[in-house]
C-alpha positions in Angstrom: 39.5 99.0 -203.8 41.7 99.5 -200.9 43.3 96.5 -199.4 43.3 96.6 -195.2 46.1 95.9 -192.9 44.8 92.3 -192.2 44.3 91.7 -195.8 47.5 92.8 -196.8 49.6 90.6 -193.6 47.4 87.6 -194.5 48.4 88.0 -198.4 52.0 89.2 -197.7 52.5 86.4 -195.6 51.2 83.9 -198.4 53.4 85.5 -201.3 56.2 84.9 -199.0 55.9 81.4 -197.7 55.0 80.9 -201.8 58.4 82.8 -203.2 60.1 84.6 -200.5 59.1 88.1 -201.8 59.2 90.5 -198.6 55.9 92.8 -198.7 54.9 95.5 -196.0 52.6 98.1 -195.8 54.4 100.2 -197.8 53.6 98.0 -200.9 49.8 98.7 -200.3 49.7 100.4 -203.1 51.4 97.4 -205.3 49.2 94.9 -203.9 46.0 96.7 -205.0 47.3 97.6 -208.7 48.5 94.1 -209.7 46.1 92.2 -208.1 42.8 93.9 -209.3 42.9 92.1 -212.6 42.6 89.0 -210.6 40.0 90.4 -208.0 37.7 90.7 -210.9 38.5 87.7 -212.6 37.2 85.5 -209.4 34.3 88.0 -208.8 36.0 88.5 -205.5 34.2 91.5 -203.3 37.2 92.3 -201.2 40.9 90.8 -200.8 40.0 88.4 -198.1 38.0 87.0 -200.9 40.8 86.2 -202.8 43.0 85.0 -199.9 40.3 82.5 -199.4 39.9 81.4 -202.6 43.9 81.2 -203.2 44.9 79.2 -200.1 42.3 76.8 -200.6 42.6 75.8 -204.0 44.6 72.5 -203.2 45.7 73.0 -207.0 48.0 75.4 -207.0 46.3 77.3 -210.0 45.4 80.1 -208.6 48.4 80.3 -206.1 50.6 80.6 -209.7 48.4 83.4 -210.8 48.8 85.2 -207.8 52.8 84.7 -207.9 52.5 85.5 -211.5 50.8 89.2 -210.8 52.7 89.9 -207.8 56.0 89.0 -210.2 58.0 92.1 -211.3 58.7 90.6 -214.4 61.1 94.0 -215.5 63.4 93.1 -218.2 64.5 94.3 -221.5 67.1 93.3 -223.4 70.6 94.1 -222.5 69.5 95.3 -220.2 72.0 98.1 -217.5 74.4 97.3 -220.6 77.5 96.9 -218.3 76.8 93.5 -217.1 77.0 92.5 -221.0 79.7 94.8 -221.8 81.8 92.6 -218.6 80.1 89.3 -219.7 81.7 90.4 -223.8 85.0 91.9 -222.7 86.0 90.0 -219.3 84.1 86.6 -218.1 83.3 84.9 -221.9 86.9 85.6 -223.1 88.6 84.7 -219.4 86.5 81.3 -220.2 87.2 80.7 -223.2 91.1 81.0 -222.7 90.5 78.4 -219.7 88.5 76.2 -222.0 90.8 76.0 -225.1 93.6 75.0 -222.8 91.8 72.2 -221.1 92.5 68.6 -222.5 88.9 67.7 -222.2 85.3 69.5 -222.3 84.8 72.7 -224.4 80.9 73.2 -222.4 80.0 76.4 -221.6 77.1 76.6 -218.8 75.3 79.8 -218.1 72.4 80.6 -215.8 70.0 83.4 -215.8 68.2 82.5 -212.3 66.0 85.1 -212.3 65.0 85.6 -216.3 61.7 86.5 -216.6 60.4 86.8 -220.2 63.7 86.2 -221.6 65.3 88.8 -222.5 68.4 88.6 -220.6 69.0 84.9 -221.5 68.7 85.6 -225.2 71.1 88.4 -224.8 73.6 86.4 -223.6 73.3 84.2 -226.4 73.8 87.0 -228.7 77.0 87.7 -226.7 78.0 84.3 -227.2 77.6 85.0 -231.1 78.7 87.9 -231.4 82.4 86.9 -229.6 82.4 83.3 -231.1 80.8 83.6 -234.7 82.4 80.8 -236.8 83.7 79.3 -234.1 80.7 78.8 -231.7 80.3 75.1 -233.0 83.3 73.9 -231.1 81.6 74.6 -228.2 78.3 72.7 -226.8 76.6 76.1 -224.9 73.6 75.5 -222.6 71.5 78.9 -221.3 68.8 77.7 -219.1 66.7 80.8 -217.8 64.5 80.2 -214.9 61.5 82.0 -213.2 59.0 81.7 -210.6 56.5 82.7 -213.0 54.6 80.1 -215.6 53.9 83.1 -217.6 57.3 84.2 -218.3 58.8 81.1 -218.6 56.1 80.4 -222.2 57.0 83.1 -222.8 60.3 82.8 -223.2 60.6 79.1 -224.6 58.2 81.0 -227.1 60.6 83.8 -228.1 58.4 86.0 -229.7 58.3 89.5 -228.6 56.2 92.6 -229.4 57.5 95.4 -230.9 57.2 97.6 -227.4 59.2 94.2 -225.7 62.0 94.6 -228.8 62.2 98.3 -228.7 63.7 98.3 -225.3 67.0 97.7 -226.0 67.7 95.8 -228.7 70.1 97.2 -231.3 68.9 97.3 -235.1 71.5 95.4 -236.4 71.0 92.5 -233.9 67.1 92.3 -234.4 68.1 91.8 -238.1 70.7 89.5 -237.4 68.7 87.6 -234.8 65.3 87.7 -235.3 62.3 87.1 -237.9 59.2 89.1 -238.5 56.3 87.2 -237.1 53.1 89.3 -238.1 53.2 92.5 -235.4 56.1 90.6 -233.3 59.3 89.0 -233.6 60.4 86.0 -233.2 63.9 84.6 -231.9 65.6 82.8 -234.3 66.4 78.8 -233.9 70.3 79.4 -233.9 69.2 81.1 -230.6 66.7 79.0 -228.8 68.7 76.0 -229.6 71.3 77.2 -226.8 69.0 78.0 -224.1 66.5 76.2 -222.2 63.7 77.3 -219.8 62.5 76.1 -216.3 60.6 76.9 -213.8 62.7 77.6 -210.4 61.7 79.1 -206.7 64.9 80.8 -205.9 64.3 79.6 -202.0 64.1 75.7 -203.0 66.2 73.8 -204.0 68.0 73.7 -207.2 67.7 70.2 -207.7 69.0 69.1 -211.4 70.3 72.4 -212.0 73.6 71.4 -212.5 76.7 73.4 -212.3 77.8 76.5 -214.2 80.5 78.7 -215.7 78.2 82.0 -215.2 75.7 82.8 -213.3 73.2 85.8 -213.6 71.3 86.7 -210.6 70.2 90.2 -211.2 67.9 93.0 -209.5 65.9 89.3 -207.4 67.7 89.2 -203.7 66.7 93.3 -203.1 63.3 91.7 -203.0 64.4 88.7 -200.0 65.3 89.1 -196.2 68.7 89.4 -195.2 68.3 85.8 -194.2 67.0 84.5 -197.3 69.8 86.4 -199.1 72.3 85.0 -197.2 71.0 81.4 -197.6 70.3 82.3 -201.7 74.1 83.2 -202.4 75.5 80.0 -200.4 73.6 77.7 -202.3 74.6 79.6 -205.8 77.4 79.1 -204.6 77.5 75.6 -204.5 76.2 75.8 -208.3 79.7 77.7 -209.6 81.8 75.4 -211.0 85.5 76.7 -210.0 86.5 79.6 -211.4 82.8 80.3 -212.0 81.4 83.8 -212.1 78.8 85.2 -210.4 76.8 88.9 -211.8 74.6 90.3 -209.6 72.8 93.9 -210.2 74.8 97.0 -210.7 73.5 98.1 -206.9 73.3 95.1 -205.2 76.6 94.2 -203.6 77.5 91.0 -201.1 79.1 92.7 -198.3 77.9 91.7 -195.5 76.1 88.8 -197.6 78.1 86.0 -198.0 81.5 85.7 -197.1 82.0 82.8 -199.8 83.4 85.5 -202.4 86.0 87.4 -203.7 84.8 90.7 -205.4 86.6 91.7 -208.7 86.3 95.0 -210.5 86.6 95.8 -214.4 86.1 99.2 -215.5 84.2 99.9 -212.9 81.5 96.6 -213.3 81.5 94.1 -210.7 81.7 90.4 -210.7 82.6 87.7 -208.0 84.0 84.3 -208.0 84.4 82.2 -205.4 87.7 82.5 -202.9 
């Protein structure tokens, strides 16, 4: 089924008013593949049909499952390995330094605003463990992961994964180390979940009882935003970073031109920025 201009300006307009996720007619093609599941799960005929039915259900249940289809929801663990590599070798230690000579407070807050299923939260908890072993219990660590999608976030307060889901990415020795076999899947271990915490956000609302963090993740999200939405995203994360704080954003995003707020940094050759 082939979706028409009209259909696709009336739907593109919705998914963006919903979550701010920029679609032209050059995403046609999208459109029809990820939302034929839910074409023939309403008995729609067409995709006016399912406009119809989406923007009048005063419930919001259907509006989530069209968010949730239209969602990239890309992830594996580790995922660009530089990122953790920096967040291993540069930020966590840089932090930690900071932390053990501070009278007061040894809390380390991270965010992964843009998380999907999981995966890159629970990696940075294994970074955590990984630097910290023994001595992870002097600090109180809080992860929260957040998504736009109510699929991924069960998901991910779930932390069982397939064996497809753990094969991209994750290193032998850490799925022993860090996970248990759960029949055909595998499931995150408590030392894990304890230290991360999932919620569902819209990246152009408010983040309202996020509190403020150390690190925060915003990776491969914005490409999919206006320049004006960009520019109003990365001012309010910035009001998030506590001082010193660290922002990561993906490996070919870059805030030139962005957001004047920040100071770019470079370490063997991976990018972070902090606020000036």
């Amino acid at each position: 089924m082939k979706i028409s201009p009209r259909e696709l300006q009336l739907i593109a307009a919705f998914v963006y008013e919903q979550c701010g996720i920029v679609l032209d007619q050059s995403k046609a093609y999208l459109l029809e593949s990820r939302l034929m599941p839910l074409i023939t799960e309403l008995g729609c005929g067409n995709f006016q049909d399912l406009y119809n039915q989406v923007s009048q259900d005063r419930t919001k249940v259907l509006a989530n499952k069209l968010i949730d289809a239209m969602s990239t929801n890309e992830t594996s663990f580790f995922r660009d390995t530089k990122p953790f590599d920096l967040l291993k070798f540069k930020i966590l230690p840089d932090l930690l330094d900071r932390l053990d000579k501070a009278p007061l407070g040894k809390n380390i807050n991270i965010w992964s605003s843009a998380s999907s299923t999981g995966q890159e939260a629970y990696s940075i908890a294994i970074c955590l463990h990984e630097l910290l072993k023994a001595n992870i219990t002097k600090y109180r660590i809080k992860i929260v992961g957040t998504d736009i999608s109510d699929s991924a976030i069960v998901q991910s307060s779930r932390g069982n994964y397939s064996q497809f889901e753990i094969g991209r990415g994750m290193p032998q020795n850490l799925l022993n180390k860090y996970f248990v076999p759960n029949k055909t899947n595998w499931q995150v271990k408590d030392e894990l979940r304890s230290m991360t915490f999932f919620r569902k956000q819209n990246l152009m609302q408010p983040f309202t009882g996020l509190g403020k963090f150390d690190i925060i993740f915003c990776r491969n999200v914005a490409i999919y935003f206006s320049m004006e939405d960009r520019k109003n995203l990365f001012s309010r994360i910035a009001a998030q970073l506590n001082p010193a704080g660290v922002l990561v954003i993906g490996s070919t995003e870059s805030l030139y031109g962005v957001s004047d707020l920040y100071e770019r940094h470079e370490y063997h050759q991976s990018i972070f920025y902090q606020i000036k």
